[in-house]
N, C-alpha and C positions, 0 to 999 in steps of 0.2 A: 292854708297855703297862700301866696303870695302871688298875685294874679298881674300880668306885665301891663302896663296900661298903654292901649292904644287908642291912636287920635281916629278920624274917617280918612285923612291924608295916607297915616300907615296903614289902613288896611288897605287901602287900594293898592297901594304900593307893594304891598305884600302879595295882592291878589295875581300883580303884572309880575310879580317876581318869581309866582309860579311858574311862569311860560318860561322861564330864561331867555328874559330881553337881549341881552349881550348875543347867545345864538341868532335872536328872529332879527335884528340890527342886521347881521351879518347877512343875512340871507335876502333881505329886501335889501341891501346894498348891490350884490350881485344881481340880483332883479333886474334894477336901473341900471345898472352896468350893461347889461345886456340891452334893455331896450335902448339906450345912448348909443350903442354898435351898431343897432338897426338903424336908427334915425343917419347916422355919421355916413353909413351905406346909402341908404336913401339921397344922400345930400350931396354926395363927390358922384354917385351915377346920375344923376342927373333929372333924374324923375320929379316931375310936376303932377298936380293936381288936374280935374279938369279944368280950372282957371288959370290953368299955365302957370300956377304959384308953387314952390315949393315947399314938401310937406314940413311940417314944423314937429317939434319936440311932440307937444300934447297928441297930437294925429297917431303917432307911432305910437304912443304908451297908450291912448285909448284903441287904436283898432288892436292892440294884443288881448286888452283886457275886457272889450266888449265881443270878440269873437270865441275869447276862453267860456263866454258869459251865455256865449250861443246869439249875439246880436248879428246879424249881418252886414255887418260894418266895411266897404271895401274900397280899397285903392283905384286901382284901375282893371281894366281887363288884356293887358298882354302879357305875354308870358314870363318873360322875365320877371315882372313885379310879382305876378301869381308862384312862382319859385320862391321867390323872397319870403314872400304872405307867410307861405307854408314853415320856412324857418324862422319867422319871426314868431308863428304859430306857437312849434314844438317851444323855442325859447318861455313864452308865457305859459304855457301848461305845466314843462318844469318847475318855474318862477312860481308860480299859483299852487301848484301841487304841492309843494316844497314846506311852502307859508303853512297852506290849510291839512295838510299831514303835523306838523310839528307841533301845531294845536293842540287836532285831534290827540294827539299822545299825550300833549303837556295834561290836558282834562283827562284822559285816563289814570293817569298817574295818579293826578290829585286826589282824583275817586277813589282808587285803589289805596292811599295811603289815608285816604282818610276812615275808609274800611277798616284799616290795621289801625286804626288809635294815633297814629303817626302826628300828625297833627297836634292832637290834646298832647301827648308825651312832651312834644316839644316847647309844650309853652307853661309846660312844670318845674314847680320851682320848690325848693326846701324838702324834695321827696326821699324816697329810700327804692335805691335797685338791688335786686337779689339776682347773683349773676349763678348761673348753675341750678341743679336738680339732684333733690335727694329723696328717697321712697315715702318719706314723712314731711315734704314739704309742707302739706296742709300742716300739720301741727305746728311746724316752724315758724309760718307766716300766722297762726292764730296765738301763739307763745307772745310772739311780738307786736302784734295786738292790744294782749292783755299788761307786758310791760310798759304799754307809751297807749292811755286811754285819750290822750290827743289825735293821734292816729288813725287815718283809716283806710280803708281798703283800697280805694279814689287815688292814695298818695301814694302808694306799691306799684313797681315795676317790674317784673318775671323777665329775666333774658336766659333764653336755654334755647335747646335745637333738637329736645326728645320727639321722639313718638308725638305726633296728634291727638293719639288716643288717649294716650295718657295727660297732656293738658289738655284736652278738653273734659277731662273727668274734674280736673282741677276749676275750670272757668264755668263747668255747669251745677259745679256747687254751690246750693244753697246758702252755707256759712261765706265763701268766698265771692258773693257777686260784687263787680265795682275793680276786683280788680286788675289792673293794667299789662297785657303780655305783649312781648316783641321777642318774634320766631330769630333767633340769629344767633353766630358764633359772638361771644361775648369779647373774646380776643380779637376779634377785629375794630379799627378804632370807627367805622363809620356806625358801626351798631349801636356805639355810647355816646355819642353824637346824636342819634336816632334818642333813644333813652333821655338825652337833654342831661348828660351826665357833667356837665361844664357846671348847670344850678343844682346838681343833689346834692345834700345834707351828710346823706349816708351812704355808703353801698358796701353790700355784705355779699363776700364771695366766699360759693360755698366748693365749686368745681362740680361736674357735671357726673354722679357715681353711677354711673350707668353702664351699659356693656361689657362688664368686669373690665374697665378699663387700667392700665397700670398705672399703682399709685404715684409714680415719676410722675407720667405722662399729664395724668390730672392736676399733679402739682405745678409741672411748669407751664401750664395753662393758666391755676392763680395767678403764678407770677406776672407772668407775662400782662394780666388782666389789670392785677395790681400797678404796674410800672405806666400802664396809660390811662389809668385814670389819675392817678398821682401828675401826669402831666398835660392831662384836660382840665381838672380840678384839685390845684391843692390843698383847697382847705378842706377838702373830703373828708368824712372822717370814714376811712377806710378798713373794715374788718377780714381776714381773709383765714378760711380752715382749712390747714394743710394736712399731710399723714406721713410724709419725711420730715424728717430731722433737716437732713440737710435745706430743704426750702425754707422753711421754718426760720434757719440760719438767714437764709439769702433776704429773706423778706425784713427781717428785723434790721440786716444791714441796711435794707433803703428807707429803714424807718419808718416801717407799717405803723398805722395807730395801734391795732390788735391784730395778734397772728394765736390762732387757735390751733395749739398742736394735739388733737384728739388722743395719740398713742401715749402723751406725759402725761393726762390726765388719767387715763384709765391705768397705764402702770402706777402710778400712786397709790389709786385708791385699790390695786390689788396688793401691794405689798404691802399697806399699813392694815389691810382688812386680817391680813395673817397676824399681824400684833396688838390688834385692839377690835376686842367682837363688838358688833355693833357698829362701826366704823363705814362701810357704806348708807346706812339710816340716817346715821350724822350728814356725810354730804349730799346727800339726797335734801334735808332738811333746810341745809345752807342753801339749796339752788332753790327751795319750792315745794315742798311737797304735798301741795295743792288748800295749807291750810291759810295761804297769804301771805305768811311770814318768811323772807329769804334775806339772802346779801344784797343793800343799794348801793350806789354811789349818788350823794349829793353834794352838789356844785355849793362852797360857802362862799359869802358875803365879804365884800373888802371889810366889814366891821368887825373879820375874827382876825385878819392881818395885825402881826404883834401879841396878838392872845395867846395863852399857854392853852398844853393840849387837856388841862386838865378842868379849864373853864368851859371847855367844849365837851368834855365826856359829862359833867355835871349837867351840863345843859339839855343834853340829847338823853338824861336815865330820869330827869323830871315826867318825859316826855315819854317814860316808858321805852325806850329805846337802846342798846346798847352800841356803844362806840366802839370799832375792831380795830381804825389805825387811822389815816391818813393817806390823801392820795397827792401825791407830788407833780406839780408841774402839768397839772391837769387841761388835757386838749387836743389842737393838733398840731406837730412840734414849730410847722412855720407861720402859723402864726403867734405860737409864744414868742420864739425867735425876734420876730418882725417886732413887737410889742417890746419884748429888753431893749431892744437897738435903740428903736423910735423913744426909750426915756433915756438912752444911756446919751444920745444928741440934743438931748435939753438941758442936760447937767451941764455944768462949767469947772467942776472937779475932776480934773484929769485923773486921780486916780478913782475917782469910781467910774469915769466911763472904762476904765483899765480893766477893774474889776468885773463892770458888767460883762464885758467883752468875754471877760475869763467864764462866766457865768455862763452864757450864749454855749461856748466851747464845748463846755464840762456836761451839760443840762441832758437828764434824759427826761423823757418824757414819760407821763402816767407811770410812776413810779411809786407803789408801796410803801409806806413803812407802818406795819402790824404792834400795834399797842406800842407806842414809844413810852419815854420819861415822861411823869407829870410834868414837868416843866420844856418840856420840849415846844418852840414857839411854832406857832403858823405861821405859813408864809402866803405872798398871794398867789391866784390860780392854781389853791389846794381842795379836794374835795375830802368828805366826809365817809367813810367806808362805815356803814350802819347792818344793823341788821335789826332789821323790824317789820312791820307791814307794810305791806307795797300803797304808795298812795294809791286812790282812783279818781 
């Protein structure tokens, strides 16, 4: 992971920026404000010194601050001025109480956030957050693990809002130590802010399946989770599992990278299980079935740009490998977007920046096409749909 680099200037900076300077500014302004009132009183009543002088700025700001201090610092002895004392008193214990209260908090805070991880989260960069809770998370987070041996636990973020008891079975796990939890509603946007969801890579939302909650409700909670991370981080690349149709719908329309509709997979592989025995072993086998071998997607080389699909299937069955199709326009869709644009403004051929434009329009993203024509070319930001052994 990608560690931000700081000078001794930014951390210190950083350190004061914990107190929120702008508040403690404000409040030592007031201060002075108040002790310039005392002094201003002091100065049109008429009050001298025992030298018959009158008392000056520094005099007023030190006898507030050294009798807050417990010094016995005093003006004079008649009554009037001892009135005053006394309100110029209460003024500095406000004034001082004020300062050395906002502190105190700002250092609790710190503690306290630095307790929760809050701190390391924020200075995370290129990670993966898992927004939601499902009964089988351990597997899920150990599945994803095993497909990304880059990965590790260090780089995982958990945002959910279950039971205690239940992540802490998670966080006292043996297989799982290292990784990262923040207790919060994931639909709020300061939680992913917290998360440091502006630098993730990834974030895969699962929704929170707990409390027999309704599968609506669940759903428009991705959504909702979905549409602010899309607009804290676009280049996200954003997964999200729904269990309507309808969300499902909604989500594709703002052009989720992946929307995982669980109820079209499982009705598939029920109805093609009625016409071909054997038929859930097969998919079972396509995902994994623990002997290494599954469906990949790898990311090709500008060197297969212009290549047919059929220099590429030869290439990939040398290697023991078979080729199942093609993945089109592989990524996340603005930054393909951004990348057509930024050549179609280089060109000087009005009709292909015409055409890019057209291309921009039309473009869907991470789009299949399963065993094309041998002649079918490659284009760029296509990946290879394989099915072989998982690298390690």
């Amino acid at each position: 992971m990608d560690k931000k680099e700081t000078t001794p200037v930014k951390k210190i900076w950083g350190f004061i920026k914990k107190f929120h300077i702008h508040t403690m500014f404000i409040i030592l302004f007031i201060y002075f404000i108040l002790v310039l009132i005392s002094w201003l009183v002091l100065k049109f009543t008429g009050y001298k010194n025992e030298s018959g002088d009158a008392y000056s700025f520094i005099d007023v700001f030190l006898w507030n601050f050294l009798t807050v201090a417990g010094n016995d610092y005093m003006f004079v002895d008649s009554a009037w001025a001892r009135i005053l004392g006394i309100l110029f008193l209460l003024f500095s214990m406000f004034g001082l109480s004020a300062i050395t209260g906002y502190i105190s908090s700002a250092l609790v805070e710190r503690k306290i956030h630095n307790k929760k991880g809050l701190k390391k989260m924020q200075n995370m960069k290129n990670h993966i957050i898992i927004c939601g809770w499902k009964n089988d998370i351990k597997i899920l987070i150990l599945s994803i693990l095993k497909k990304n041996n880059k990965l590790s636990l260090d780089d995982i973020i958990l945002i959910n809002s279950v039971d205690e008891n239940k992540m802490q079975n998670i966080l006292n796990d043996e297989n799982l130590k290292g990784i990262n939890y923040l207790k919060g509603d994931y639909t709020e946007e300061q939680t992913l802010i917290n998360a440091n969801a502006k630098y993730a890579s990834k974030v895969l939302i699962i929704g929170e399946n707990h409390d027999n909650l309704d599968a609506e409700l669940v759903d428009s909670r991705v959504f909702v989770c979905a549409l602010m991370i899309r607009n804290i981080n676009p280049k996200c690349h954003i997964c999200a599992e729904v269990k309507t149709e309808r969300y499902k719908n909604y989500l594709e329309a703002q052009n989720c990278a992946e929307v995982i509709y669980t109820e079209e997979y499982t009705r598939y592989i029920l109805s093609t299980s009625t016409n071909y025995s054997g038929m859930s072993k097969v998919m079972s086998s396509f995902l994994d079935n623990g002997d290494g071998i599954s469906v990949q997607i790898q990311k090709l080389d500008d060197l297969w740009v212009g290549k047919n699909y059929k220099e590429l299937f030869n290439y990939y069955k040398e290697k023991n490998i078979l080729v199942l199709g093609i993945l089109e326009n592989m990524g996340v869709e603005k930054e393909l977007k951004h990348q057509i644009l930024s050549e179609a403004q280089k060109s000087t051929n009005y009709g292909e920046i015409v055409q890019k434009l057209k291309t921009v329009k039309e473009m869907e993203t991470n789009c299949p096409k399963l065993n094309p024509n041998d002649d079918y070319i490659i284009n760029k930001n296509s990946g290879a749909i394989i099915l072989g052994e998982e690298s390690r």
